[in-house]
DSSP file (Angstrom, degrees, kcal/mol; ACC not computed):
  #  RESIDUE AA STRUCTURE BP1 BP2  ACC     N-H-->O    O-->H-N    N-H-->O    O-->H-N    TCO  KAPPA ALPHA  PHI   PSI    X-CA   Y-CA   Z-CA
    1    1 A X    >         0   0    0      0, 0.0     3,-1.2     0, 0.0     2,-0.2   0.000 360.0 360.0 360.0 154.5  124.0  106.9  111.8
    2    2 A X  T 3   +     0   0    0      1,-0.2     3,-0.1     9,-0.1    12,-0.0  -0.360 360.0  13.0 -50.4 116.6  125.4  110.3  112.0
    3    3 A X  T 3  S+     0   0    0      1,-0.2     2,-1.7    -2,-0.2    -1,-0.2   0.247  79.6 146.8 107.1  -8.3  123.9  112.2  114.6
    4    4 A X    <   -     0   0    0     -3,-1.2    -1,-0.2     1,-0.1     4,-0.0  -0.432  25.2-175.1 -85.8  95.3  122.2  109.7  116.3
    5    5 A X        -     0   0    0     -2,-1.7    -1,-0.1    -3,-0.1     3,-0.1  -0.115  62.4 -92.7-100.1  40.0  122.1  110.5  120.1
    6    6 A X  S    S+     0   0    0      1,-0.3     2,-0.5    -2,-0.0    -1,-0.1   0.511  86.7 137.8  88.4  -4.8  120.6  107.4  121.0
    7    7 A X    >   -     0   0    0      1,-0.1     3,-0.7     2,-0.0     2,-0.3  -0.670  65.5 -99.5 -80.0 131.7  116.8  109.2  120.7
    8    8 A X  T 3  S+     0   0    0     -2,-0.5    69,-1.1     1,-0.2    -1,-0.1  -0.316 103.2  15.0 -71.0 126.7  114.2  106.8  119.1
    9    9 A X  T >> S+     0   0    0     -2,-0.3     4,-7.0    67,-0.2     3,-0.5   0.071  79.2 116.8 105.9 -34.1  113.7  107.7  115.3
   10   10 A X  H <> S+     0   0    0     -3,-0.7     4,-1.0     1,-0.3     5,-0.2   0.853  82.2  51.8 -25.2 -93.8  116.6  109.9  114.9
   11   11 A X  H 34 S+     0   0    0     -4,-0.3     4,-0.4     1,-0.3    -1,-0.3   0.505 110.6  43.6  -1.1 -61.6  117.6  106.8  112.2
   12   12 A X  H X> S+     0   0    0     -3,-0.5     4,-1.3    65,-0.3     3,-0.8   0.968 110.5  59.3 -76.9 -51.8  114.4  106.8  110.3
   13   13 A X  H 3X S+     0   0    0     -4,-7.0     4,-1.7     1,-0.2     3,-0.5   0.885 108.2  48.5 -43.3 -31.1  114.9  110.7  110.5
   14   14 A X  H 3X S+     0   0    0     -4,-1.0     4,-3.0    -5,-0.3    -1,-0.2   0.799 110.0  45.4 -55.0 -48.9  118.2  110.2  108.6
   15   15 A X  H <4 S+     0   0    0     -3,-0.8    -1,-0.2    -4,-0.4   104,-0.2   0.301 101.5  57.1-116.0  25.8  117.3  108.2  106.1
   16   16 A X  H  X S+     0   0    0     -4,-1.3     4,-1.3    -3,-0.5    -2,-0.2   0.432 112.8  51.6-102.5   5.0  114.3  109.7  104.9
   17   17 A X  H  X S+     0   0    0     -4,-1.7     4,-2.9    -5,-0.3     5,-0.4   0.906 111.3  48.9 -51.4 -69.1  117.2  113.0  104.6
   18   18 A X  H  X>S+     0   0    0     -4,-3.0     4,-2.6    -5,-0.3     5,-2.2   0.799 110.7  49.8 -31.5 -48.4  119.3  110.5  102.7
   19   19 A X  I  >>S+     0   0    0      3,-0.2     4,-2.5    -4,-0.2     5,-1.7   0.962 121.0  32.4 -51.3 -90.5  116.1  109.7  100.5
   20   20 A X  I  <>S+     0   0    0     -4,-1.3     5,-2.7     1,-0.2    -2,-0.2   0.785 128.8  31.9 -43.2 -53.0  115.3  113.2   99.6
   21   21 A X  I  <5S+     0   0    0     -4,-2.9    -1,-0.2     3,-0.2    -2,-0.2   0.804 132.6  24.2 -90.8 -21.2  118.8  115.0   99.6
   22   22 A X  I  <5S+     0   0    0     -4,-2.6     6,-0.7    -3,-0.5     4,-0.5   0.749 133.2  40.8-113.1 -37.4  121.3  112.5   98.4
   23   23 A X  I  X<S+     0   0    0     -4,-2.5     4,-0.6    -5,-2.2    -3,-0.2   0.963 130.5  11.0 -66.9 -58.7  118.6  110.3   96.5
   24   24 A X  I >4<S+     0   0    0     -5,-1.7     3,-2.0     2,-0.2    -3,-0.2   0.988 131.0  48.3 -79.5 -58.3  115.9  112.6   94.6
   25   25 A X  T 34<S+     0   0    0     -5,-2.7    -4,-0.1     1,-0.4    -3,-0.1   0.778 123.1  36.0 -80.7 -37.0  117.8  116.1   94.9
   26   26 A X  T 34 S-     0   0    0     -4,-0.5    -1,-0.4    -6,-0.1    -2,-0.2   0.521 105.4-128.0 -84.1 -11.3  120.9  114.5   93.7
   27   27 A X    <<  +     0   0    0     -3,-2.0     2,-0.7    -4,-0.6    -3,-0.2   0.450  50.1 155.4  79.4  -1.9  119.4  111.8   90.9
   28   28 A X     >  -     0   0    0     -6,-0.7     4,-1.9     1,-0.2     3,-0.4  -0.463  23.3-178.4 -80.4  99.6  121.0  109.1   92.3
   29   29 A X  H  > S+     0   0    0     -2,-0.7     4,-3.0     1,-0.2    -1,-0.2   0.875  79.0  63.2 -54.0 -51.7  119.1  106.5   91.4
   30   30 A X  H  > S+     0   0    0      2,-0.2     4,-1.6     1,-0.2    -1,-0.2   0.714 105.5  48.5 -33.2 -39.4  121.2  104.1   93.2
   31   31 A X  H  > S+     0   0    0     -3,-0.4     4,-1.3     2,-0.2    -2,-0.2   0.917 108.7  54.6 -52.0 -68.1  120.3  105.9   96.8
   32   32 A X  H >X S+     0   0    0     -4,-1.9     3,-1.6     1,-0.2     4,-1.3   0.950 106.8  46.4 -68.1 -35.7  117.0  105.9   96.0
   33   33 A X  H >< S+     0   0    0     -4,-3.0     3,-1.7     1,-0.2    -2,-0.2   0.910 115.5  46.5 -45.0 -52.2  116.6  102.0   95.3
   34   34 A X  H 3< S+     0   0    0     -4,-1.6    -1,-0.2     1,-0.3    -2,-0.2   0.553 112.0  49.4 -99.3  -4.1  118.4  101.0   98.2
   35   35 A X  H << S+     0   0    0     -3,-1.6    84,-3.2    -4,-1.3     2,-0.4   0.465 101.7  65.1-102.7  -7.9  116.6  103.4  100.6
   36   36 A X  S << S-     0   0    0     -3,-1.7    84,-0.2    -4,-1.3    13,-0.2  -0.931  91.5-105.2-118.1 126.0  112.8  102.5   99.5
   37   37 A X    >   -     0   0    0     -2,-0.4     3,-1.0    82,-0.3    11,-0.1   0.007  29.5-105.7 -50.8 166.4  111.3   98.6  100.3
   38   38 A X  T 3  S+     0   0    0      1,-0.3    11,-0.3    10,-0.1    -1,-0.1   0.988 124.2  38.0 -62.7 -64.8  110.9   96.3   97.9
   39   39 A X  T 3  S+     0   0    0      9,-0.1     8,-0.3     7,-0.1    -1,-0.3   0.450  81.9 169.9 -71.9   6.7  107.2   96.8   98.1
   40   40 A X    <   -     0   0    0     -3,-1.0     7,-1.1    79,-0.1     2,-0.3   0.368  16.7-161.7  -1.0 153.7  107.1  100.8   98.7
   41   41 A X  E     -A   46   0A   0      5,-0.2    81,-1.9    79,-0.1     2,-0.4  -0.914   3.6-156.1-158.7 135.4  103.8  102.0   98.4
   42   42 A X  E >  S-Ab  45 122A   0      3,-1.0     3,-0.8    -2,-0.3    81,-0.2  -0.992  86.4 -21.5-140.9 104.6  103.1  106.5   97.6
   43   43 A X  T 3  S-     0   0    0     79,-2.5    -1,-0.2    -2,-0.4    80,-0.1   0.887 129.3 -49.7  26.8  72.6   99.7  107.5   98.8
   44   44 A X  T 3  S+     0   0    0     78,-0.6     2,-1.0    -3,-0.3    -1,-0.2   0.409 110.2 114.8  93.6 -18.1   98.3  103.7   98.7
   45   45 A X  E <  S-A   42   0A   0     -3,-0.8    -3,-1.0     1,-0.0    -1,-0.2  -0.752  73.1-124.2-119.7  97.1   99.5  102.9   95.0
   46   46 A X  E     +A   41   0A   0     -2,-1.0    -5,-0.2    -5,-0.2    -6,-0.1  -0.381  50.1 152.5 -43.4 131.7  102.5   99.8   95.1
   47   47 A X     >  -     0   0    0     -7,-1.1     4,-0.7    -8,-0.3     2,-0.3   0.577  21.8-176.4-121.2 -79.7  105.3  101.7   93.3
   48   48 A X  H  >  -     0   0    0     72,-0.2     4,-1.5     2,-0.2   -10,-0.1  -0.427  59.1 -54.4  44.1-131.6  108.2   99.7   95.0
   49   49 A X  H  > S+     0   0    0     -2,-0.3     4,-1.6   -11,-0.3    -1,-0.1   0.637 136.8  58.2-133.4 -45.4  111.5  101.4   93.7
   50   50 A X  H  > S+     0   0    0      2,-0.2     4,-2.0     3,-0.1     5,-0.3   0.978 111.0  44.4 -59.2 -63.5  111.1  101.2   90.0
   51   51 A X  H >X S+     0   0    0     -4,-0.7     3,-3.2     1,-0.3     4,-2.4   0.930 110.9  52.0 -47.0 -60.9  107.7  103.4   90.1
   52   52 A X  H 3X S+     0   0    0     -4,-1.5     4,-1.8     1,-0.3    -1,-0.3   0.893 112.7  41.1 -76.9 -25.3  108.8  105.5   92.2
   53   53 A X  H 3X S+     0   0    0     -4,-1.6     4,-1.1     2,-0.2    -1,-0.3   0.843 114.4  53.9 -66.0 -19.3  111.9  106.2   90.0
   54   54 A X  H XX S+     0   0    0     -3,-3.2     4,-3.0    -4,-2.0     3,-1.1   0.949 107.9  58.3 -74.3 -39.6  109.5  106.0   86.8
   55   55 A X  H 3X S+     0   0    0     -4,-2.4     4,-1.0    -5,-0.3    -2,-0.2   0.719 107.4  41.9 -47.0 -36.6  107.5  108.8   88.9
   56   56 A X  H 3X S+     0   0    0     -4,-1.8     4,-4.3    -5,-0.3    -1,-0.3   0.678 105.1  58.2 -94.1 -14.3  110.1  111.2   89.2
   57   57 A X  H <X S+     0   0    0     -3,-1.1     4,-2.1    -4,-1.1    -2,-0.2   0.798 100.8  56.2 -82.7 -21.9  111.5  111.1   86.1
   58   58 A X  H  X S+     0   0    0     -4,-3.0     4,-1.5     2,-0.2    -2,-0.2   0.932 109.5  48.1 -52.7 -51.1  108.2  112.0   84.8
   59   59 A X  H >X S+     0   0    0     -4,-1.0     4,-2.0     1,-0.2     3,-0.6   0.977 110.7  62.7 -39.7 -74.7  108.5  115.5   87.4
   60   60 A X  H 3< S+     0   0    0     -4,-4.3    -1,-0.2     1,-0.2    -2,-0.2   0.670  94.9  55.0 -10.4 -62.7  112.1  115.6   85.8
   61   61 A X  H >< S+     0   0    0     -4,-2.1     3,-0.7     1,-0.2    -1,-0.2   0.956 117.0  32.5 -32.9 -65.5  110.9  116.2   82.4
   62   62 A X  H << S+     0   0    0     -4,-1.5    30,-1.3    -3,-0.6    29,-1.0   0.846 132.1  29.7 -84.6 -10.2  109.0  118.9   83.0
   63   63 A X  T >< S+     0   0    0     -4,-2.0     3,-0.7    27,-0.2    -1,-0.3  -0.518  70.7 178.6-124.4  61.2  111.1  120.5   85.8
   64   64 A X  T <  S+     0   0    0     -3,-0.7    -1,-0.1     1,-0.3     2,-0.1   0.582  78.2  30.6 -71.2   1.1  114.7  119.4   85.2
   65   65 A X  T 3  S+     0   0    0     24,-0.3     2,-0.4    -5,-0.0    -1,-0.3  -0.311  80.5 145.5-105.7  75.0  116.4  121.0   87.9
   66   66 A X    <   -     0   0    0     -3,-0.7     2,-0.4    22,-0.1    22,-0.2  -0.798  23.7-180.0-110.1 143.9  113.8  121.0   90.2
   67   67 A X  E     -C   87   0B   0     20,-1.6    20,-0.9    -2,-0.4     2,-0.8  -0.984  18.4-132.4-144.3 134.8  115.2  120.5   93.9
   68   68 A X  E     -C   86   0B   0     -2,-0.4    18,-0.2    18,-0.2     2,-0.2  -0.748   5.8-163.7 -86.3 116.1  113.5  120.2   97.6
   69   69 A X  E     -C   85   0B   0     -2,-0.8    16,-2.2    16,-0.6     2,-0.5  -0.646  18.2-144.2 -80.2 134.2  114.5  122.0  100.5
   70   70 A X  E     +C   84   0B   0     14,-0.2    14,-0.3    -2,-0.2     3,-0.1  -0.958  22.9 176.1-111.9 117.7  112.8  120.1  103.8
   71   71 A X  E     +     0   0B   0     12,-2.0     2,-0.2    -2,-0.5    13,-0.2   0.642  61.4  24.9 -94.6 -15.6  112.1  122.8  105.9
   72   72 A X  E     +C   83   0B   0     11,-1.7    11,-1.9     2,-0.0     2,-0.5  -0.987  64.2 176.0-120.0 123.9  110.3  121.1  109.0
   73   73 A X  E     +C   82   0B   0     -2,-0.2     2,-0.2     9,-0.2     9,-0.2  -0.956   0.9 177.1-134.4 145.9  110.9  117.3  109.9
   74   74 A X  E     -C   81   0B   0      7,-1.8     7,-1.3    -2,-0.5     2,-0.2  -0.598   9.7-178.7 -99.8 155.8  109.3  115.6  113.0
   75   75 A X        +     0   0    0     -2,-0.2     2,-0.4     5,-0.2     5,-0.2  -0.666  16.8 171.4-154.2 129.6  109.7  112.0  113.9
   76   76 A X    >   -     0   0    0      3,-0.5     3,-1.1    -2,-0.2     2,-0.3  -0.924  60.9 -35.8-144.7 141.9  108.8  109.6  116.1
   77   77 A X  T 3  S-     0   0    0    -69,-1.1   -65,-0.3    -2,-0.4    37,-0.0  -0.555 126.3 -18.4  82.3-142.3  109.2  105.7  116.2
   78   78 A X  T 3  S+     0   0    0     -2,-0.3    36,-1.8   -66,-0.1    -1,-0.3   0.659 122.6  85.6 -79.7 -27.1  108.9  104.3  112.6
   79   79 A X  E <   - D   0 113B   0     -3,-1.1    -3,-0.5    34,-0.3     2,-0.3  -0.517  50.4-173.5-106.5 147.4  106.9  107.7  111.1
   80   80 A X  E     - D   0 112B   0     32,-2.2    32,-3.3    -5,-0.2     2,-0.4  -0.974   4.4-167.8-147.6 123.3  108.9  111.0  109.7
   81   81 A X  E     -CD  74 111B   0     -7,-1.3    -7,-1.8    -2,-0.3     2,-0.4  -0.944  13.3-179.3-131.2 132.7  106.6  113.8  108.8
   82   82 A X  E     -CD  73 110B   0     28,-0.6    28,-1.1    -2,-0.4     2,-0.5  -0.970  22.3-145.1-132.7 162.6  108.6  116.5  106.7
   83   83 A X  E     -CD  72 109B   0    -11,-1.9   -12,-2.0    -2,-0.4   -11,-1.7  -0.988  32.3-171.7-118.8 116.1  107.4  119.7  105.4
   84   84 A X  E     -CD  70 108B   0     24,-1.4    24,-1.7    -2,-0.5     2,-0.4  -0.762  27.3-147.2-118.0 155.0  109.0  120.6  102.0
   85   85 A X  E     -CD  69 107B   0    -16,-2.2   -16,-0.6    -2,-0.2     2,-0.5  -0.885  15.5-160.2 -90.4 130.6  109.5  123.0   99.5
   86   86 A X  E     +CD  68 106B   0     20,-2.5    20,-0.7    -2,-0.4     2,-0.4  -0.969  15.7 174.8-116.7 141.4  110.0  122.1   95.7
   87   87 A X  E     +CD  67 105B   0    -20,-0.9   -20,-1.6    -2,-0.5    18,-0.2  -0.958  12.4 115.1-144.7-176.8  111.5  124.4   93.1
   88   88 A X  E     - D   0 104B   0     16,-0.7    16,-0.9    -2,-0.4   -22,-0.1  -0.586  53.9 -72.6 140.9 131.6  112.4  124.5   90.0
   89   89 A X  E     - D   0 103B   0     14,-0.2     2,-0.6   -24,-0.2   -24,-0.3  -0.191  39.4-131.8 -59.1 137.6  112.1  125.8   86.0
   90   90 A X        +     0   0    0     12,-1.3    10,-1.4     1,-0.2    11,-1.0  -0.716  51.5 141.5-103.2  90.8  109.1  124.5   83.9
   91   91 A X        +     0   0    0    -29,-1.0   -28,-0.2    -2,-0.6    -1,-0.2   0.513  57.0  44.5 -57.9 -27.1  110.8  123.4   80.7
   92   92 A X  S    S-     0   0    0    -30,-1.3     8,-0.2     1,-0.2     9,-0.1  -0.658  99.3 -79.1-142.4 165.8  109.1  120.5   79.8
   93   93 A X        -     0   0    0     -2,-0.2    -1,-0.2     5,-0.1     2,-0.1  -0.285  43.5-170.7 -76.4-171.7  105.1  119.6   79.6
   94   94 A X  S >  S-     0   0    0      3,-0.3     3,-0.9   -32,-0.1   -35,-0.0  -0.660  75.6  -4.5-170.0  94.7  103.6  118.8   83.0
   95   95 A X  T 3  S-     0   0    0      1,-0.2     3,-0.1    -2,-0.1    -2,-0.0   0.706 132.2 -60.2  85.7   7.7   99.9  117.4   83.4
   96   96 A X  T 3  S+     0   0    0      1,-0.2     2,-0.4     0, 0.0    -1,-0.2   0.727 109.7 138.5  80.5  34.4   99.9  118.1   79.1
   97   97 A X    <   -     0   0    0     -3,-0.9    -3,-0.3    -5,-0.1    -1,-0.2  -0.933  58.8-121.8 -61.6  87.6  100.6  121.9   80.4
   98   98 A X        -     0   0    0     -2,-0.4    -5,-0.1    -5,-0.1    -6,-0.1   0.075  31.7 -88.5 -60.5 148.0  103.3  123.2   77.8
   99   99 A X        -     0   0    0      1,-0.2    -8,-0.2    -8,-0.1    -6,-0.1   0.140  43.5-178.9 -19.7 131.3  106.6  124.3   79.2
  100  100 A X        -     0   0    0    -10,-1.4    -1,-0.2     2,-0.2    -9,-0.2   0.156  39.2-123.0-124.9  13.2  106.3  128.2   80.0
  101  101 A X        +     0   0    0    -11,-1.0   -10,-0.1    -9,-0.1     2,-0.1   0.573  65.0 134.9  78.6 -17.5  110.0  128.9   81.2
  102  102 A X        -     0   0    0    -12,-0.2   -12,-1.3   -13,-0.1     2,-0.2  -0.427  57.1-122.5 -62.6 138.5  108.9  130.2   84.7
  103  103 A X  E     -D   89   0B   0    -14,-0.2     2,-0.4    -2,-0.1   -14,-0.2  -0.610  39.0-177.2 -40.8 124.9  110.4  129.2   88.2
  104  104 A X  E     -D   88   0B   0    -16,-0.9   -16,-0.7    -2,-0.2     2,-0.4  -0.993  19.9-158.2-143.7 143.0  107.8  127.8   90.6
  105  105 A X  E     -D   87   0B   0     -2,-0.4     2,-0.3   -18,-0.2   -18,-0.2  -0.980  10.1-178.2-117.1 140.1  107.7  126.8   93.7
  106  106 A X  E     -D   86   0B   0    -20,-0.7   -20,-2.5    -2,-0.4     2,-0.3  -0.770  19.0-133.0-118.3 168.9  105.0  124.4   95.3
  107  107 A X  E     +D   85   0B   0    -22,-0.3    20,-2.5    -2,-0.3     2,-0.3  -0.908  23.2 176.4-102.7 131.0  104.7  123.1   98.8
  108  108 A X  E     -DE  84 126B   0    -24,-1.7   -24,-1.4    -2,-0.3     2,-0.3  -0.945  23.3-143.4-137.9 174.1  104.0  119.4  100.3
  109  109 A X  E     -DE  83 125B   0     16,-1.6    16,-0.5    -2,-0.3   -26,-0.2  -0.813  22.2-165.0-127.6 101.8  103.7  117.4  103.5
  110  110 A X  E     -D   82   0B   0    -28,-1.1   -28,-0.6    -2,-0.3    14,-0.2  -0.171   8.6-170.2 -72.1 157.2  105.2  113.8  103.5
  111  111 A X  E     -D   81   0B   0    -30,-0.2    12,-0.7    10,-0.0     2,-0.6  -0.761  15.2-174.1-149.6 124.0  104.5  111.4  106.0
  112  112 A X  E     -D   80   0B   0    -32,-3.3   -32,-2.2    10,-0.2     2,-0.4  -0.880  15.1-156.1-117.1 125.8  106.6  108.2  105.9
  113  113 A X  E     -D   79   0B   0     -2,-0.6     7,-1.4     8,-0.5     8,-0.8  -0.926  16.5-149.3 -76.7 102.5  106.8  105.0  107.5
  114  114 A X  E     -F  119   0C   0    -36,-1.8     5,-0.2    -2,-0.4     2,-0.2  -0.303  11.8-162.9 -70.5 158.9  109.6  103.1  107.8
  115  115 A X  E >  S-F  118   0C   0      3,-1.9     3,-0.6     6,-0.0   -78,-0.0  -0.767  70.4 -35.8-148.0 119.9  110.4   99.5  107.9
  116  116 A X  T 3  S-     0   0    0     -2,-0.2     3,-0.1     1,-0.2    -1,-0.0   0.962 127.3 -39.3  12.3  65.4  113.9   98.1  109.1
  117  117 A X  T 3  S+     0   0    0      1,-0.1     2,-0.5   -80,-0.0    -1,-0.2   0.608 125.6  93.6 104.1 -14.0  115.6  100.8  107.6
  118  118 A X  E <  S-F  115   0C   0     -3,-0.6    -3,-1.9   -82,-0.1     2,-1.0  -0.848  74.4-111.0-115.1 129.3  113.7  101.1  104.7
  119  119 A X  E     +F  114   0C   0    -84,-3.2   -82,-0.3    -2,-0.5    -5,-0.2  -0.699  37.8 166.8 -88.9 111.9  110.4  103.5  103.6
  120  120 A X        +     0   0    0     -7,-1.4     2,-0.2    -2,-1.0    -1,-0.2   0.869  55.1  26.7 -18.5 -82.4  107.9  101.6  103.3
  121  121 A X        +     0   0    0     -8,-0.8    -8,-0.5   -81,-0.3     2,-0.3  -0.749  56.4 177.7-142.0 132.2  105.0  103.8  103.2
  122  122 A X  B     -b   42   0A   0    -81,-1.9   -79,-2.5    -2,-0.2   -78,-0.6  -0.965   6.8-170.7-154.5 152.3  104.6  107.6  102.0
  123  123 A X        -     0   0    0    -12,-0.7     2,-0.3    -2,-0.3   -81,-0.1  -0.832  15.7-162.1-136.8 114.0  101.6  109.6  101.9
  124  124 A X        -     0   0    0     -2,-0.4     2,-0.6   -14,-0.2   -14,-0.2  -0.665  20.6-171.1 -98.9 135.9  102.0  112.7  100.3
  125  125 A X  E     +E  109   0B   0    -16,-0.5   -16,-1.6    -2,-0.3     2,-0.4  -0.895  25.8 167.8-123.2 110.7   99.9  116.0  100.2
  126  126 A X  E     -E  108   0B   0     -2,-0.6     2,-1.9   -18,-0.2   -18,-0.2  -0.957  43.0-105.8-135.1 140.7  101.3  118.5   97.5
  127  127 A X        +     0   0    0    -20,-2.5     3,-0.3    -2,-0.4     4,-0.3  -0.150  51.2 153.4 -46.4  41.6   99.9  121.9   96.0
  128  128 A X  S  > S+     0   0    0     -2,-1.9     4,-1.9     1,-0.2     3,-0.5   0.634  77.1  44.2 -38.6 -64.8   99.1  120.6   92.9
  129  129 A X  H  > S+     0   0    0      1,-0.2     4,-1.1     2,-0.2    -1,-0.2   0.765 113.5  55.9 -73.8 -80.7   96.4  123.4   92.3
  130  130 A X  H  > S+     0   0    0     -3,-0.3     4,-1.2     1,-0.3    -1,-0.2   0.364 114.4  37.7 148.7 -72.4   99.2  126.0   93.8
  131  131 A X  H >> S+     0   0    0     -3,-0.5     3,-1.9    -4,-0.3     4,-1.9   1.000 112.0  54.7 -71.0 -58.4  101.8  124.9   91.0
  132  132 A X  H 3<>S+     0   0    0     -4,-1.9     5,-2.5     1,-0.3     6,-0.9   0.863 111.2  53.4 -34.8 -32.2   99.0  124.4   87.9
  133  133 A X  H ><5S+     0   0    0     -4,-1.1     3,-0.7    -5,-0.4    -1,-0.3   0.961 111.6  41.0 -68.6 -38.5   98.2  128.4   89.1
  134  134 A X  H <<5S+     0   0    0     -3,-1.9    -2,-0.2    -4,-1.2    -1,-0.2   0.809 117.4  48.8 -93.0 -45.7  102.0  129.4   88.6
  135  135 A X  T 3<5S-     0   0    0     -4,-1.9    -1,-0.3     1,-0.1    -2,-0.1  -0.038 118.0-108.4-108.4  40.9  102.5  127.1   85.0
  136  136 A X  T < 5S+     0   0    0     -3,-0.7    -3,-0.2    -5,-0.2    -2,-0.1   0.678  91.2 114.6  60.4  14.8   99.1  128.7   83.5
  137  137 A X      < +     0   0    0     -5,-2.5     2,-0.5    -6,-0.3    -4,-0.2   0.321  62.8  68.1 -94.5  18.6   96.8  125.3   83.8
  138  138 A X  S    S-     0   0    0     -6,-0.9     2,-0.5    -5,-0.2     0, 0.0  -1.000  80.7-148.7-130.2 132.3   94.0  126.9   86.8
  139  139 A X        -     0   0    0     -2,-0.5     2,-0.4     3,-0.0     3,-0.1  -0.990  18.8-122.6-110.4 126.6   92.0  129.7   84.8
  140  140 A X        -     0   0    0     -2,-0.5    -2,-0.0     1,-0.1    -7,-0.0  -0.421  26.5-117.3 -46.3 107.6   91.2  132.0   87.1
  141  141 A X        -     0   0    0     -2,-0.4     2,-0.7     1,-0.1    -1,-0.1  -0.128  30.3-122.8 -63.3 156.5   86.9  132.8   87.5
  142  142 A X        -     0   0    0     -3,-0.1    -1,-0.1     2,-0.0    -3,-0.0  -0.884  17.4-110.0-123.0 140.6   86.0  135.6   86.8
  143  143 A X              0   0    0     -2,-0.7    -1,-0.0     1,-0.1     0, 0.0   0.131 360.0 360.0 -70.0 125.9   84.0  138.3   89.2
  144  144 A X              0   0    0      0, 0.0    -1,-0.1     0, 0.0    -2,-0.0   0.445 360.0 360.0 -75.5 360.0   80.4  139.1   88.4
């Protein structure tokens, strides 16, 4: 693979880029099938390739352009740990939030396992509470 100076992981680093930037950012459904195992599995839950495509197209809805920048990735061996950004317009409901039109950005931390080539395994940690604050679903308490 491109870039690949003989350092162990480099690969897996490659094609969980591939995943994210030519598979999700781009839509390419094709990409992502061929880049996630048969049996994929996204914090514990068997997906394999269909789920996780059903999974994003649910995000889609409510965020259709929404696109990740990976701003940190580590790897070594078979594991790739990226630190990401998502943005992206809320158009659509989300979590039975309606659409408010704002731009939001959330934060996650991936950590992916590969297997010959493939990811496997992801366990994903994302600001759920972070974005819900940003699309009006967290009411704020209020101070006694």
């Amino acid at each position: 693979m491109k870039g690949d100076w003989g350092l162990p992981g480099i690969a897996n680093r490659d094609v969980v880029t591939r995943f994210y930037e030519d598979g999700v950012n781009a839509r390419n459904w094709e990409v992502v099938a061929d880049l996630l195992a048969p049996d994929f599995t996204h914090n514990g839950q068997r997906l394999g390739p269909d789920g996780q495509r059903r999974s994003l197209e649910t995000l889609y809805a409510a965020f259709p352009d929404v696109r990740i920048t990976l701003d940190d990735t580590v790897f070594a061996g078979d594991t790739v740990v990226t630190r990401m950004t998502w943005t992206g317009i809320h158009r659509g409901a989300f979590m039975g939030i309606p659409a408010c039109g704002r731009r939001v950005s959330w934060t996650a931390i991936s950590i992916i396992r590969l297997s010959v080539g493939k990811v496997a395994q992801a366990w994903v940690n994302e600001d759920t509470l972070g974005l819900l604050h940003q699309i009006g679903g967290v009411v704020e308490a209020r101070s006694r």
